[in-house]
Backbone as XML, in Angstrom:
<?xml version="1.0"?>
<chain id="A" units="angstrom">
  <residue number="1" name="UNK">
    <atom name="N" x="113.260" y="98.434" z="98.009"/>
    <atom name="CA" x="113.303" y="99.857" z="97.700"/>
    <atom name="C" x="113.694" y="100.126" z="96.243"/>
  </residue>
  <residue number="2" name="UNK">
    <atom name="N" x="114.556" y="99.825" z="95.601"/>
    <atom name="CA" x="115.048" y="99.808" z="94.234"/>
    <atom name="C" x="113.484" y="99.390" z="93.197"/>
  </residue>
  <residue number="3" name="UNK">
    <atom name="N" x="112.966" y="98.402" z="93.797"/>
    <atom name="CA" x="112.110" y="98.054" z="92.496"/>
    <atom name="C" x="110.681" y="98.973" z="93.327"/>
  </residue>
  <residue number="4" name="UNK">
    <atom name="N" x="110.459" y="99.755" z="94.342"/>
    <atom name="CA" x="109.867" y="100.567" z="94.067"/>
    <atom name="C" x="110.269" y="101.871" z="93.938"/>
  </residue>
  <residue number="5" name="UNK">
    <atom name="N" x="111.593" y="102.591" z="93.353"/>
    <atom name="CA" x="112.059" y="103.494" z="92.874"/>
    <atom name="C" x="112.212" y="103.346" z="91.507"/>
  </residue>
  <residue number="6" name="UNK">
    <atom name="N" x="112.025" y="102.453" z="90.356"/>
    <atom name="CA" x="111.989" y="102.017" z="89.352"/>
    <atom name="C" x="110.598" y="102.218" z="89.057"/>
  </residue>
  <residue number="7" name="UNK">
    <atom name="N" x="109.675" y="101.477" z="90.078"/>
    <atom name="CA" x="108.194" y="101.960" z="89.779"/>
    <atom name="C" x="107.434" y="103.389" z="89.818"/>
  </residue>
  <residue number="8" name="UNK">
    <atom name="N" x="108.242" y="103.638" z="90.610"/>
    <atom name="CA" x="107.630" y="105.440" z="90.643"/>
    <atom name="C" x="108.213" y="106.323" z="89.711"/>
  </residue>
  <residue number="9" name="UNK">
    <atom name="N" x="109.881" y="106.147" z="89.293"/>
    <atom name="CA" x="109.770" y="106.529" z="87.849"/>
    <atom name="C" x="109.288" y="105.990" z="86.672"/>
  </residue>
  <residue number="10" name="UNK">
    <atom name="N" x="109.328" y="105.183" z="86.329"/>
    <atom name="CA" x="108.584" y="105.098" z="85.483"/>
    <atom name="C" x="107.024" y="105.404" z="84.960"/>
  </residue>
  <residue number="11" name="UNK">
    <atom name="N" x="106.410" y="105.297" z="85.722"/>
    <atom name="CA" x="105.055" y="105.642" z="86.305"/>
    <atom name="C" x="105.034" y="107.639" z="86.064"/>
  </residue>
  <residue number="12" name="UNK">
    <atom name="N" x="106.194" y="108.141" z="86.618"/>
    <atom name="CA" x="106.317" y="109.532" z="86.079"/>
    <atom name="C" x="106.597" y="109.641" z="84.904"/>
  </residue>
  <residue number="13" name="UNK">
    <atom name="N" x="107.932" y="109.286" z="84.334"/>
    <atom name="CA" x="108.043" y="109.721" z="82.824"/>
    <atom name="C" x="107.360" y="109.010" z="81.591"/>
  </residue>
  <residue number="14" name="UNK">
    <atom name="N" x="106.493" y="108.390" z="81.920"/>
    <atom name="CA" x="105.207" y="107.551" z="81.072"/>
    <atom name="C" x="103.983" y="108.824" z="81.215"/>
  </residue>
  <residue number="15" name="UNK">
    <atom name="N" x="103.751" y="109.018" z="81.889"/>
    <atom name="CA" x="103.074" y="110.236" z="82.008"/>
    <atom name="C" x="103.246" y="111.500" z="82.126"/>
  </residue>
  <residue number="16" name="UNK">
    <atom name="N" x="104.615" y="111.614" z="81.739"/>
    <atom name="CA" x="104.784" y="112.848" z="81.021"/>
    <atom name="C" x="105.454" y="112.971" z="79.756"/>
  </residue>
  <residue number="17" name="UNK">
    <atom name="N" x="104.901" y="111.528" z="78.726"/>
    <atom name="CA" x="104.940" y="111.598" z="77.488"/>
    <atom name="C" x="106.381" y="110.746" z="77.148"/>
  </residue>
  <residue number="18" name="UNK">
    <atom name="N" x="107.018" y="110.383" z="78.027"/>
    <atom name="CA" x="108.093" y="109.233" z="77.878"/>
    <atom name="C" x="107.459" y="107.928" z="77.243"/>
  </residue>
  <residue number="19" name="UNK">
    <atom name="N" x="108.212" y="107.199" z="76.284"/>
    <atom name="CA" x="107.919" y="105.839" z="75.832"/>
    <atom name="C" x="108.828" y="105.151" z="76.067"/>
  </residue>
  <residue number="20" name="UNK">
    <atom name="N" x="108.400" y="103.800" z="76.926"/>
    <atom name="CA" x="109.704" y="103.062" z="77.720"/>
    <atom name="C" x="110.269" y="102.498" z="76.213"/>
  </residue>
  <residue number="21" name="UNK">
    <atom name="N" x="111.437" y="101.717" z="75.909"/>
    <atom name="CA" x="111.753" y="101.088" z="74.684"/>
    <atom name="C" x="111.051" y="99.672" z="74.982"/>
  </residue>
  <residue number="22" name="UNK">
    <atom name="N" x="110.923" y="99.289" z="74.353"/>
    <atom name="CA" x="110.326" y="97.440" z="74.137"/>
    <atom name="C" x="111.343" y="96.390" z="74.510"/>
  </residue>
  <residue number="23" name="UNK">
    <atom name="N" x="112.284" y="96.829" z="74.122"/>
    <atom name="CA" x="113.755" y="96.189" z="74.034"/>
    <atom name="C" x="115.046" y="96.381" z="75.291"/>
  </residue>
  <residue number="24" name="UNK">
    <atom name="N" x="114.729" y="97.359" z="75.823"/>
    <atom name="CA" x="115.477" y="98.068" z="76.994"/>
    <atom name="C" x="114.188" y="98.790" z="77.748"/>
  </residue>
  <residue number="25" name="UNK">
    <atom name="N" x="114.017" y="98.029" z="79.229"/>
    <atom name="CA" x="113.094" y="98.671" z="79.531"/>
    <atom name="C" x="113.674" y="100.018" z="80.980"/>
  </residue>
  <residue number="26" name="UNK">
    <atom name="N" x="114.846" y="100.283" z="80.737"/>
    <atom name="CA" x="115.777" y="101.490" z="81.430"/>
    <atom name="C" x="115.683" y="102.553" z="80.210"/>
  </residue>
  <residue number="27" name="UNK">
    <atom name="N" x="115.115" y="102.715" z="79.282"/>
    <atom name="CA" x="115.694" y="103.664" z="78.435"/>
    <atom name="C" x="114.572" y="104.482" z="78.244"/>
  </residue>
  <residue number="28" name="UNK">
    <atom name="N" x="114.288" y="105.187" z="78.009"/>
    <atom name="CA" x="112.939" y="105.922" z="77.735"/>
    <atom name="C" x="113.304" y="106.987" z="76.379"/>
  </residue>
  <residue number="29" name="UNK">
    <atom name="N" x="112.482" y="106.995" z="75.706"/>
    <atom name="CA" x="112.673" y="108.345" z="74.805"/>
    <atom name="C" x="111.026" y="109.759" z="74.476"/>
  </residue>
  <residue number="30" name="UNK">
    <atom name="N" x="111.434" y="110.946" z="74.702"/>
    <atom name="CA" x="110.492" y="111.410" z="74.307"/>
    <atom name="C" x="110.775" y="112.473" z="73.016"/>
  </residue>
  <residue number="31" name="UNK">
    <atom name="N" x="109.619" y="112.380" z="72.120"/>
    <atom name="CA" x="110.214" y="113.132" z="71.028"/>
    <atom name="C" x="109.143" y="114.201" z="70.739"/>
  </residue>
  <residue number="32" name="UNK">
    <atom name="N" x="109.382" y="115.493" z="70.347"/>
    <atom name="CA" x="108.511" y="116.699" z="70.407"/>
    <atom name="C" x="108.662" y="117.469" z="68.886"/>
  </residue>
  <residue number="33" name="UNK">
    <atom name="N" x="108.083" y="117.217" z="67.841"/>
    <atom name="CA" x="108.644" y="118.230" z="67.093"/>
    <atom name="C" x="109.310" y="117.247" z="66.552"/>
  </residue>
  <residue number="34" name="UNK">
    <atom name="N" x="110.422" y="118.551" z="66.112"/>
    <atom name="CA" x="112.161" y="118.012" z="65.641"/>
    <atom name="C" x="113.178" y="117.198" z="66.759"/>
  </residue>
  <residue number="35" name="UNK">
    <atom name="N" x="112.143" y="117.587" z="67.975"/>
    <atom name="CA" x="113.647" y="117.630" z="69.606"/>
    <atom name="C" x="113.438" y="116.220" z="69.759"/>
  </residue>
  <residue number="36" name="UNK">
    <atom name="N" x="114.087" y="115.674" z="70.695"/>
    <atom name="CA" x="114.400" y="114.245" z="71.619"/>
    <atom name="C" x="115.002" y="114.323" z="72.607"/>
  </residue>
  <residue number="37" name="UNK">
    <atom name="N" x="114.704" y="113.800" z="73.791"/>
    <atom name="CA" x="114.821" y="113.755" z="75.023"/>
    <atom name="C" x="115.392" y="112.592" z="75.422"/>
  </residue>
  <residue number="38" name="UNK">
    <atom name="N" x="116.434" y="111.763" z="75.953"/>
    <atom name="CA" x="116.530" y="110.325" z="76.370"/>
    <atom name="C" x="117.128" y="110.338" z="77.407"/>
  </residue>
  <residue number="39" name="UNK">
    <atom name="N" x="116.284" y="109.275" z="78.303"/>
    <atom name="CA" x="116.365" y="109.241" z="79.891"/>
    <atom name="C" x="116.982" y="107.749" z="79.958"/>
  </residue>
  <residue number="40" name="UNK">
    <atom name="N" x="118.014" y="107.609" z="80.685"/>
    <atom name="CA" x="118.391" y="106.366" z="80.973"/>
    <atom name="C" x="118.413" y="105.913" z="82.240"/>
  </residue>
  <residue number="41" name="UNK">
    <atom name="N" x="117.693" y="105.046" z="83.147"/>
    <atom name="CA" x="117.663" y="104.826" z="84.330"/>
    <atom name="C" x="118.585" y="103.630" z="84.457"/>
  </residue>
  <residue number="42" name="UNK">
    <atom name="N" x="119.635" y="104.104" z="85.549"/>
    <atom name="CA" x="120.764" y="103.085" z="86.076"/>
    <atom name="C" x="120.590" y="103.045" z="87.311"/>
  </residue>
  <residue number="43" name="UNK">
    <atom name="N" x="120.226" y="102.170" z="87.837"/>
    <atom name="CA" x="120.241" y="101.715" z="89.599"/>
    <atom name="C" x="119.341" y="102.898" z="90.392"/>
  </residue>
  <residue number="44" name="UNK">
    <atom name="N" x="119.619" y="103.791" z="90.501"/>
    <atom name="CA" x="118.900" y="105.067" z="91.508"/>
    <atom name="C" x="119.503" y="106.304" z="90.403"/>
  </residue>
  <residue number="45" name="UNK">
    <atom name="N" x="119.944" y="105.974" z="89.388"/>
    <atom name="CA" x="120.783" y="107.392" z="89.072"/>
    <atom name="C" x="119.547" y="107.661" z="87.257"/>
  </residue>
  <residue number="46" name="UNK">
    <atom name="N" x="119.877" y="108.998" z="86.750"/>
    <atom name="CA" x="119.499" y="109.006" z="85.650"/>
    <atom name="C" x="120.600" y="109.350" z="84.900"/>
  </residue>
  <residue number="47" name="UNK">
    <atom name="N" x="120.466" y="109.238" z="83.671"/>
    <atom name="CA" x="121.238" y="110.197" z="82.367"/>
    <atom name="C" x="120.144" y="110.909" z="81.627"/>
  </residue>
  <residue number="48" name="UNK">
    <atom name="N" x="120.128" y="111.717" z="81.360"/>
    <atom name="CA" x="119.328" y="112.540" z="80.637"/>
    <atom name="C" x="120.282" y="113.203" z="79.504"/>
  </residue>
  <residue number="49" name="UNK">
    <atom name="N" x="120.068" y="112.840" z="78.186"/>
    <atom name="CA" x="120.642" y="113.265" z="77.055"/>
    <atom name="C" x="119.651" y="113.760" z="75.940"/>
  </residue>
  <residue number="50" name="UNK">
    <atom name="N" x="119.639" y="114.539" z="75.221"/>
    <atom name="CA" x="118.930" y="115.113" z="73.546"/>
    <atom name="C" x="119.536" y="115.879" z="72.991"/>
  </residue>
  <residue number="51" name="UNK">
    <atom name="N" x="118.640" y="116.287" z="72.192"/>
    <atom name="CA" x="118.840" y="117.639" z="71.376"/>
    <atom name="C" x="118.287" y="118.767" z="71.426"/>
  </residue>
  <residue number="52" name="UNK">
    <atom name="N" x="117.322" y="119.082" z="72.801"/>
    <atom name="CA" x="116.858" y="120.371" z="73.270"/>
    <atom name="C" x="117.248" y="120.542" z="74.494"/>
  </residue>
  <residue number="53" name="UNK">
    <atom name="N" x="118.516" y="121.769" z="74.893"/>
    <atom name="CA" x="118.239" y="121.848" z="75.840"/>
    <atom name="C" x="117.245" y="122.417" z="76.670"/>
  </residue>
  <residue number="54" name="UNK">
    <atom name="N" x="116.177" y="123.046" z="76.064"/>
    <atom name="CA" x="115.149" y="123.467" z="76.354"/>
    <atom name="C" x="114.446" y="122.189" z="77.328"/>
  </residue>
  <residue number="55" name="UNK">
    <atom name="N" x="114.338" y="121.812" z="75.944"/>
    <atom name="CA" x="113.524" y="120.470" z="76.593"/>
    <atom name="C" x="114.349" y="119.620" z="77.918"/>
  </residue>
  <residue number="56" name="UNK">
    <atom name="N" x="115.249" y="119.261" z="78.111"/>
    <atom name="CA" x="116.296" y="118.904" z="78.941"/>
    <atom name="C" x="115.921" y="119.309" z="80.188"/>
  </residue>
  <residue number="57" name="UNK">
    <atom name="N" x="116.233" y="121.198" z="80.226"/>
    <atom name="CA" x="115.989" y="121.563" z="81.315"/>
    <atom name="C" x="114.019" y="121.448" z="82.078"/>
  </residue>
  <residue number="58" name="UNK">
    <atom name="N" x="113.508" y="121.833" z="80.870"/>
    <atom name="CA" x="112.317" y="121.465" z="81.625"/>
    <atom name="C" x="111.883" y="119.925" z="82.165"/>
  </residue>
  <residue number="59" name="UNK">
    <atom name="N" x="112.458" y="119.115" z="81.818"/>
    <atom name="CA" x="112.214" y="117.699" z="82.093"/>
    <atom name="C" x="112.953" y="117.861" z="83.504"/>
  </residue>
  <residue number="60" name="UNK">
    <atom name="N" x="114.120" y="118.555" z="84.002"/>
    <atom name="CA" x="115.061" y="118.143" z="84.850"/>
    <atom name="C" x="114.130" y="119.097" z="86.596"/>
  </residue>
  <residue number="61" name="UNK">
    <atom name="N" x="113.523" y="120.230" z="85.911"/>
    <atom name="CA" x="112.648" y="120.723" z="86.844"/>
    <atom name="C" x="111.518" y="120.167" z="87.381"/>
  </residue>
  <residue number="62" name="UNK">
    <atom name="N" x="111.123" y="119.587" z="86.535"/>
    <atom name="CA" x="109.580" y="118.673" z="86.499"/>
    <atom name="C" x="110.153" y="116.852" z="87.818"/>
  </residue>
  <residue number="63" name="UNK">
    <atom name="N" x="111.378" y="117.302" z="87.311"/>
    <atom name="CA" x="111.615" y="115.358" z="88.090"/>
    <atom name="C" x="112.029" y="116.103" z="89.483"/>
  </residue>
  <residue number="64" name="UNK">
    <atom name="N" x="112.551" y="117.716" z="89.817"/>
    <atom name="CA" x="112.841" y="118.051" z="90.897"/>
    <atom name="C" x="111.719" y="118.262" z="92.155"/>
  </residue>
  <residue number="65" name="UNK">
    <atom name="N" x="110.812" y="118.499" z="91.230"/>
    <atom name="CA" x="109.326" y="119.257" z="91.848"/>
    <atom name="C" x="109.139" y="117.706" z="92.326"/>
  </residue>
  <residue number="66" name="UNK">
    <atom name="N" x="108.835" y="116.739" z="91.699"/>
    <atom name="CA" x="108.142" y="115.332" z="92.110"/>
    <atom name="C" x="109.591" y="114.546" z="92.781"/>
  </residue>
  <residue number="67" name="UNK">
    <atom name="N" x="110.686" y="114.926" z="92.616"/>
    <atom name="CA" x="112.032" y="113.853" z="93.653"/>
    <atom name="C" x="112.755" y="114.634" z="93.789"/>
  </residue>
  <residue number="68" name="UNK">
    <atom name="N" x="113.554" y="114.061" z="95.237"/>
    <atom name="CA" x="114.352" y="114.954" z="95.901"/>
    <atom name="C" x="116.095" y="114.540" z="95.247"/>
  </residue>
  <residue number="69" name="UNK">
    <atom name="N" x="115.987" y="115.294" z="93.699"/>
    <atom name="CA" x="117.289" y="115.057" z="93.184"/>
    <atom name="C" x="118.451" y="116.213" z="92.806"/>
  </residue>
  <residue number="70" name="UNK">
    <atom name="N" x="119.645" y="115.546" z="92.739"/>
    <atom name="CA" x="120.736" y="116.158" z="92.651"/>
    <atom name="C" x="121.138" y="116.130" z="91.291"/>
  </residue>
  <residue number="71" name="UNK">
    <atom name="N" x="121.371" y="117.308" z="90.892"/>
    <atom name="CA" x="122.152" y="117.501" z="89.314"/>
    <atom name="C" x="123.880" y="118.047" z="89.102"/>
  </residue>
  <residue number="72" name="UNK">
    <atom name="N" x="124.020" y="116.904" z="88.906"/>
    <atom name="CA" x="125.416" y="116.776" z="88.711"/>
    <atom name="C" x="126.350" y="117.742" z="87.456"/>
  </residue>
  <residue number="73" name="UNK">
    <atom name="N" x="125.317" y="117.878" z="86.759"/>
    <atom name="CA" x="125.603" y="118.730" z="85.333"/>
    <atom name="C" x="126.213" y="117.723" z="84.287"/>
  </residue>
  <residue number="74" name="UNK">
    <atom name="N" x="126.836" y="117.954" z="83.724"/>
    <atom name="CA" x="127.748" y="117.345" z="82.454"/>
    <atom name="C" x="128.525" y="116.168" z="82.943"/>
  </residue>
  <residue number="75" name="UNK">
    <atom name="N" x="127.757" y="115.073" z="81.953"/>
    <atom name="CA" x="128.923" y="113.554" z="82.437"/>
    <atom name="C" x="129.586" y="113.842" z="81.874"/>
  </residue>
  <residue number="76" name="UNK">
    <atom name="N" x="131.139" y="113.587" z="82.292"/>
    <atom name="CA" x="132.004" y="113.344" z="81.561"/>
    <atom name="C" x="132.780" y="111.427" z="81.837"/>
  </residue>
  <residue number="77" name="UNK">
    <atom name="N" x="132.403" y="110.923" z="82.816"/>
    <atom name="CA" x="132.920" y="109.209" z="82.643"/>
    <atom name="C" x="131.496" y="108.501" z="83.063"/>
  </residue>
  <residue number="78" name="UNK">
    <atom name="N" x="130.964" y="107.739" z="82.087"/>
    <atom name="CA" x="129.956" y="107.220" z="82.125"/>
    <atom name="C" x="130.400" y="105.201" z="82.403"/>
  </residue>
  <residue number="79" name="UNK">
    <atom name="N" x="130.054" y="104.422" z="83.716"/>
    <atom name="CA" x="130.838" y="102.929" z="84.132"/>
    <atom name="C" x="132.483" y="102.953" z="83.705"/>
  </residue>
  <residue number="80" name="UNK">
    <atom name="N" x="132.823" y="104.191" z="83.786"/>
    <atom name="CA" x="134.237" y="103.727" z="84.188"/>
    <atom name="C" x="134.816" y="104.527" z="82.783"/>
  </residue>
  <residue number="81" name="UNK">
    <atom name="N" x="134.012" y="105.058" z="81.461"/>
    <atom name="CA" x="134.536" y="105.421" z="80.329"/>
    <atom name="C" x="134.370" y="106.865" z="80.405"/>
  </residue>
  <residue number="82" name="UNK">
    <atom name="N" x="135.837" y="107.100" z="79.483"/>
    <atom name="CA" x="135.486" y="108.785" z="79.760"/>
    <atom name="C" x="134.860" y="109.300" z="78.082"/>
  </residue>
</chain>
């Protein structure tokens, strides 16, 4: 189940203009303009960080419509760091 929940995202945010990194293949970045978007896939979970929240929120609607996910809002301890 994990490595086909890895496959189906990815498979989404590649096609909606995500570029996996070469080097880290959990990290994705999309860039629009001036903005940036970065998606980090950990086990079943995401991080979603940039500099639009525009962009942010529409990415976070788009992954709701296609998965049945929960938004936690604002990390504040990311593996144990605050």
């Amino acid at each position: 189940a994990p490595r086909a929940w890895y496959i189906k995202i990815d498979e989404h945010l590649v096609q909606h203009g995500f570029v996996r990194n070469p080097y880290d293949p959990n990290l994705y970045l999309k860039k629009k303009g001036g903005e940036i978007v970065i998606v980090v896939v950990y086990v079943d979970d995401l991080v979603i960080t940039g500099s639009s929240v525009r962009m942010i929120d529409a990415m976070k609607k788009d992954l709701n419509r296609s998965f049945d996910m929960t938004n936690l809002e604002l990390m504040h301890y990311c593996l144990g760091l605050e």
